[in-house]
C-alpha positions as a LaTeX table, in Angstrom:
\begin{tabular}{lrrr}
\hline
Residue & $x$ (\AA) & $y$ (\AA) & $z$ (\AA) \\
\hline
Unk1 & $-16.41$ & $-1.32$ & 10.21 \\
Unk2 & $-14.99$ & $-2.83$ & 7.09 \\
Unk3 & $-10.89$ & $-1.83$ & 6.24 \\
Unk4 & $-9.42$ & $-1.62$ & 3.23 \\
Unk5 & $-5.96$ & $-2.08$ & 2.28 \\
Unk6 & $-4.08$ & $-0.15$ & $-0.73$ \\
Unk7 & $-0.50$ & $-1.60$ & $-1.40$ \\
Unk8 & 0.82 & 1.30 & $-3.79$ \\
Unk9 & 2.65 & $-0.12$ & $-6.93$ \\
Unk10 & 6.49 & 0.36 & $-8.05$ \\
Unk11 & 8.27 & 0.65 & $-10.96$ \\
Unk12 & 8.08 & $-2.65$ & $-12.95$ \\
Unk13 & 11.30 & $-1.62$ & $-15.22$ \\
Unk14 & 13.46 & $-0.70$ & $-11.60$ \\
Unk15 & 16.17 & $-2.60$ & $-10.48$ \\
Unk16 & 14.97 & $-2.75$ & $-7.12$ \\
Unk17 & 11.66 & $-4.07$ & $-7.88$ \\
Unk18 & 11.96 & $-7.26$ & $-5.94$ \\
Unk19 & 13.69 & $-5.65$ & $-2.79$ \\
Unk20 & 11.22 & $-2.96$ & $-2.98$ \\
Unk21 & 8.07 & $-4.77$ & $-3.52$ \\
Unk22 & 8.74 & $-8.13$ & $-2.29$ \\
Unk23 & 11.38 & $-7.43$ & 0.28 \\
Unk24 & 13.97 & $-8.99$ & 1.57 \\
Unk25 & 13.84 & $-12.29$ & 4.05 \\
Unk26 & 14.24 & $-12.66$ & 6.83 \\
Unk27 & 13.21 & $-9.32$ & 7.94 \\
Unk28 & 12.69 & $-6.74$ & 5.63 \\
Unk29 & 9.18 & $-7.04$ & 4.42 \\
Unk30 & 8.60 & $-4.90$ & 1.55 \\
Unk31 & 5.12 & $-3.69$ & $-0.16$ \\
Unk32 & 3.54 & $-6.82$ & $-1.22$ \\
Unk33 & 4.83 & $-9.04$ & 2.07 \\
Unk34 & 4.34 & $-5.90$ & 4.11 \\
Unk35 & 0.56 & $-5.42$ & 2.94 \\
Unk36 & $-0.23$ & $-9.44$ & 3.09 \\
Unk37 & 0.62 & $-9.01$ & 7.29 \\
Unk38 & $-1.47$ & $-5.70$ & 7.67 \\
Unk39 & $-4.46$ & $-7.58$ & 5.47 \\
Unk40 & $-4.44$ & $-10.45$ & 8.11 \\
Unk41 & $-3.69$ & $-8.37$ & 11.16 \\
Unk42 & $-6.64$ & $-5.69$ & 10.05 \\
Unk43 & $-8.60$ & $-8.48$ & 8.79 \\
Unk44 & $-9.46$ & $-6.28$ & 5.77 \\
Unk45 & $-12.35$ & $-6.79$ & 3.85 \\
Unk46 & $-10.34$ & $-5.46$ & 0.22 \\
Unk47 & $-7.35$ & $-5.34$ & $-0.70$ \\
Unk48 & $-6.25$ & $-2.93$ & $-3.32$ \\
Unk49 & $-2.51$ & $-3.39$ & $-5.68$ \\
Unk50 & $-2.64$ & $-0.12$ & $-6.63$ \\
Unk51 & $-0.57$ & 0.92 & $-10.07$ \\
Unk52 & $-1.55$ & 1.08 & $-13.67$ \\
Unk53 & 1.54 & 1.82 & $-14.82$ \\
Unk54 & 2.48 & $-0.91$ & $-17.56$ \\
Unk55 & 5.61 & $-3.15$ & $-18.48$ \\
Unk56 & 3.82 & $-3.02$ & $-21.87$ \\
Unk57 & 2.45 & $-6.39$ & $-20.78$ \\
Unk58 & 1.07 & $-6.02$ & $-17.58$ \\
Unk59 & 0.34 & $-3.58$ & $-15.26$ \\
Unk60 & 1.95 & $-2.61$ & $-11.44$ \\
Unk61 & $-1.22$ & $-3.87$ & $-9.87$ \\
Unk62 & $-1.92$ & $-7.30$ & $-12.04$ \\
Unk63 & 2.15 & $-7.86$ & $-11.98$ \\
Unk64 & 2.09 & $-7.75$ & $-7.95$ \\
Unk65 & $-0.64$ & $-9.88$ & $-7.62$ \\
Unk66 & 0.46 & $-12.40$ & $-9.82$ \\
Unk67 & 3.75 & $-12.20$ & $-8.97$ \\
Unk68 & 2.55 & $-12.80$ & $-4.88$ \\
Unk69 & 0.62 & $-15.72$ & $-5.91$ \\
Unk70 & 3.39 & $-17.77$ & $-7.66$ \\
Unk71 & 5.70 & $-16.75$ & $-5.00$ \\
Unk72 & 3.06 & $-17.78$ & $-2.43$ \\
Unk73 & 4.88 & $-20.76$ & $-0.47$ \\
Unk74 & 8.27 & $-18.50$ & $-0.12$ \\
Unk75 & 6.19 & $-16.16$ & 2.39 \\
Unk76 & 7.71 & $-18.45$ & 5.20 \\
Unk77 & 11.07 & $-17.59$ & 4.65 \\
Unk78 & 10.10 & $-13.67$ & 6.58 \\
Unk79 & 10.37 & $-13.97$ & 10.40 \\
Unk80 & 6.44 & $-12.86$ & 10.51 \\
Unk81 & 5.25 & $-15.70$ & 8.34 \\
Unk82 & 7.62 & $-18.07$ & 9.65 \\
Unk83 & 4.93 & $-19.75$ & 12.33 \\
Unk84 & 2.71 & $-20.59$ & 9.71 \\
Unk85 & 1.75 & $-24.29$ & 8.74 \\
Unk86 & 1.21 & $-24.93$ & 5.19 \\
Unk87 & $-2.52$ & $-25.57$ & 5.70 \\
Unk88 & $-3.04$ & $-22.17$ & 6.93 \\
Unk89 & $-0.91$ & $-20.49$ & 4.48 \\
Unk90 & $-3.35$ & $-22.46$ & 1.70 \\
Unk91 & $-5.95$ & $-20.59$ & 3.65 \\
Unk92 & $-5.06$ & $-17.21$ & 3.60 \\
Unk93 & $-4.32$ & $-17.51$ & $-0.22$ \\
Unk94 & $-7.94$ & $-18.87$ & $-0.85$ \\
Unk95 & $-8.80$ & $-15.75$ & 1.24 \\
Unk96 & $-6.44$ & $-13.41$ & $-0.33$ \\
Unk97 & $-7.98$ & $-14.46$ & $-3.97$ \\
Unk98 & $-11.32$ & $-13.87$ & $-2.42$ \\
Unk99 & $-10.69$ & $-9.83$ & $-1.68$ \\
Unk100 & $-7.80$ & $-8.63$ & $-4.00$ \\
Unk101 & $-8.99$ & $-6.38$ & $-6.33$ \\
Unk102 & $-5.99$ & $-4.97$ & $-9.26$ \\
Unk103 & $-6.12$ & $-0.68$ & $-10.16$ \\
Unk104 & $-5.39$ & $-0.90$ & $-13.72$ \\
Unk105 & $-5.70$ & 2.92 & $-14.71$ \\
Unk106 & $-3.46$ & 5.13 & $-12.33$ \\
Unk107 & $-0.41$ & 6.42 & $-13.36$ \\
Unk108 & 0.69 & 8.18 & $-10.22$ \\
Unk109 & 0.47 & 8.07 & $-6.04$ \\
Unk110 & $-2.91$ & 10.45 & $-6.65$ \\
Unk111 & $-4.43$ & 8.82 & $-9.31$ \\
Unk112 & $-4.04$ & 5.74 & $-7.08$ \\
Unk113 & $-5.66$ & 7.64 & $-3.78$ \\
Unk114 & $-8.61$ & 8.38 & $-6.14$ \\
Unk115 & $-8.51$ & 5.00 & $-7.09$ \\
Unk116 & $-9.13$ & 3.62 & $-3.70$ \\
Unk117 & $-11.40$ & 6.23 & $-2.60$ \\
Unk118 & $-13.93$ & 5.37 & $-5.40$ \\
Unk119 & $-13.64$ & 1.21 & $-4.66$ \\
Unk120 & $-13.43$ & 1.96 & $-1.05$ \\
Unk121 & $-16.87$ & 3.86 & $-0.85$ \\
Unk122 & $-18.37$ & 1.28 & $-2.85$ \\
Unk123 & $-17.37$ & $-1.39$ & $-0.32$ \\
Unk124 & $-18.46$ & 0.67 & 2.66 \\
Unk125 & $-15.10$ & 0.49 & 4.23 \\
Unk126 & $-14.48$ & 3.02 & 6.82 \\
Unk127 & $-10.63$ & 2.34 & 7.96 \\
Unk128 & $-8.19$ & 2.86 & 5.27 \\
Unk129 & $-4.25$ & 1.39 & 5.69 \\
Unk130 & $-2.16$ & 2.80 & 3.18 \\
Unk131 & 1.38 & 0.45 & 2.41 \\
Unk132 & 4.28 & 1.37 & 0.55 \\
Unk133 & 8.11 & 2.34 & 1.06 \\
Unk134 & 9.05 & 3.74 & 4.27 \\
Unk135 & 10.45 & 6.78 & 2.18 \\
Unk136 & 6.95 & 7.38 & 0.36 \\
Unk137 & 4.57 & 7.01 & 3.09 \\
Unk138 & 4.63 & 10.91 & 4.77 \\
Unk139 & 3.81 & 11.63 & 0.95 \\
Unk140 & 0.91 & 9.04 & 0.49 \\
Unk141 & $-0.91$ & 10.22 & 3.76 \\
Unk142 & $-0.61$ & 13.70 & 2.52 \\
Unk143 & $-2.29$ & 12.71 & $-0.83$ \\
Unk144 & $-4.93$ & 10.50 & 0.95 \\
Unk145 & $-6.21$ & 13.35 & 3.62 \\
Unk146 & $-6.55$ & 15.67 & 0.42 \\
Unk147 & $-8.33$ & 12.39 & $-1.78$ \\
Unk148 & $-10.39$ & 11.15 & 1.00 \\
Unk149 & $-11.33$ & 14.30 & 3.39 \\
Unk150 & $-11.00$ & 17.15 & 1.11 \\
Unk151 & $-8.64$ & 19.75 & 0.33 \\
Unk152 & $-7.96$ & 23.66 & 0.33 \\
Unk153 & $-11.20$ & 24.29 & 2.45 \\
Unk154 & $-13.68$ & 21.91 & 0.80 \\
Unk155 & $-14.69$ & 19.14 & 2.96 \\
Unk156 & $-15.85$ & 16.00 & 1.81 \\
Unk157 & $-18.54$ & 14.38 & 3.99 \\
Unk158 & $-17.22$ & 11.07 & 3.54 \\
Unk159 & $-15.13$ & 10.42 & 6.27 \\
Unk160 & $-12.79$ & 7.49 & 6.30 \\
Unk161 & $-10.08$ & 6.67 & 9.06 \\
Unk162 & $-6.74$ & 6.76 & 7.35 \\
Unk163 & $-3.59$ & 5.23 & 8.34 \\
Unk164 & $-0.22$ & 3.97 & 6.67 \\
Unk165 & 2.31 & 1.04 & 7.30 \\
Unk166 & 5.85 & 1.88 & 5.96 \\
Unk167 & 7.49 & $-1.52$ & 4.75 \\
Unk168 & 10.91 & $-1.83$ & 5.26 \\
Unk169 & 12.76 & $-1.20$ & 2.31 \\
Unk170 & 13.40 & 1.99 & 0.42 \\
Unk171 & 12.58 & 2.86 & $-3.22$ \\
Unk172 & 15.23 & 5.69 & $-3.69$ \\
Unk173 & 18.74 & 5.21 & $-2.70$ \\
Unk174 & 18.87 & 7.93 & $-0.36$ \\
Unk175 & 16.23 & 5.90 & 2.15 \\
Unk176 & 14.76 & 8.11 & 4.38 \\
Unk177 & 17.13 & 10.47 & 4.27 \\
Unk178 & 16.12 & 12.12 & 0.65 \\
Unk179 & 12.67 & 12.58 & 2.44 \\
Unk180 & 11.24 & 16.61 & 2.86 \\
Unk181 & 8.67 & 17.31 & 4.83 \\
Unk182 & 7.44 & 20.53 & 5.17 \\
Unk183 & 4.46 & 22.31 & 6.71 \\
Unk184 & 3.42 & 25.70 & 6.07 \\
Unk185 & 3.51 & 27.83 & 9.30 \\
Unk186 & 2.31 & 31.51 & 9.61 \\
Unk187 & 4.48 & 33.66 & 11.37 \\
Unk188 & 2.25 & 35.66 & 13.02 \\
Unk189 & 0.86 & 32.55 & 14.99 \\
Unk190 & 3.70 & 30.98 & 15.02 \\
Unk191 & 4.87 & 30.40 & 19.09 \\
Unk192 & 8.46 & 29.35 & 18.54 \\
\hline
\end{tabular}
C-alpha cells in the first residue's frame, strides 16, 4: 500500500507566503513543514508540491521545493523536528530528493487534484494525504472525492483512500472563521 502526499501550493506574490507555507517555529507548522512530518510519519512513497501558478520565474511547486531545500537545516527550530540529529536530518533530505516530484501546470485546487490523481495512479499509491491551510482543507477533500472517486453519479473504479492534514496557519485573514460549509439536504428526508 504505497501513500502519496500532495502539499497544495500558495500564492508566491502573498505576503503571507512564508507563514503560510513555511510556518511559523516553534509550533505552527505550515504547508511545506506540515507535509515534510506527514511524508515521514506515512512513510510516503511520493510526494507531490502541487501549484503551477508562476512568479514569472518559477512556479508554486518548483519555488516550495527549492525553497525547503535551502532552508533544510532550519527544520529544527519546530518542536516536531526538534529531536532530530543532524545525521538524520541529512537523511531524510537524501530521501526527500529521492520522491518529490514538482506539478508545474495547475492553476487551481482542481487542476491540482487532477494533477495528483494522474501521478498517483501511475505510482500505484492507494492512500492519499492531502496538506494545506487549515482554512482550505474541508474544500480540498471536497475536490479530491469528486477527482479521485467520481462525481454527480459517475463512479470511478479507481479507488484511493483519501485523507487531509490541516497545517497550522491560515491563508485568509479570517482563519477558520471565513470557512462555509454546506451540504445539500432534502427536506423530505430530512429527520431534524
Amino acid at each position: 500500500m504505497a501513500t502519496g502526499v500532495i502539499i497544495l501550493g500558495y500564492d508566491l506574490d502573498a505576503d503571507n507566503w512564508k507563514e503560510v507555507v513555511w510556518g511559523m517555529p516553534p509550533y505552527d507548522l505550515g504547508r511545506a513543514t506540515l507535509g515534510l512530518d506527514v511524508i515521514w510519519r506515512e512513510n510516503a512513497a511520493i510526494a507531490l508540491f502541487g501549484g503551477g501558478s508562476t512568479n514569472g520565474t518559477e512556479t508554486e511547486g518548483r519555488f516550495t521545493v527549492r525553497y525547503v531545500q535551502e532552508h533544510w537545516g532550519e527544520l529544527r527550530q519546530f518542536a516536531n523536528f526538534r529531536a532530530l540529529r543532524p545525521s538524520e536530518l541529512e537523511e531524510r533530505l537524501a530521501r526527500f530528493r529521492l520522491i518529490m516530484d514538482t506539478d508545474d501546470h495547475s492553476l487551481n485546487t482542481v487542476q491540482e487534484m487532477e494533477c495528483a490523481r494522474e501521478i498517483f495512479l501511475k505510482r500505484d499509491v492507494t492512500r492519499v494525504v492531502i496538506v494545506t491551510s487549515a482554512d482550505h482543507i474541508s474544500r480540498c477533500l471536497r475536490e479530491a472525492v469528486g477527482v479521485f472517486w467520481g462525481s454527480n453519479g459517475k463512479k470511478r473504479k479507481t479507488r484511493v483512500s483519501l485523507s487531509g492534514e490541516a497545517s497550522h496557519t491560515y491563508y485568509s485573514e479570517q482563519g477558520i472563521d471565513g470557512v462555509l460549509v454546506r451540504e445539500k439536504h432534502d427536506p423530505a428526508t430530512c429527520l431534524w
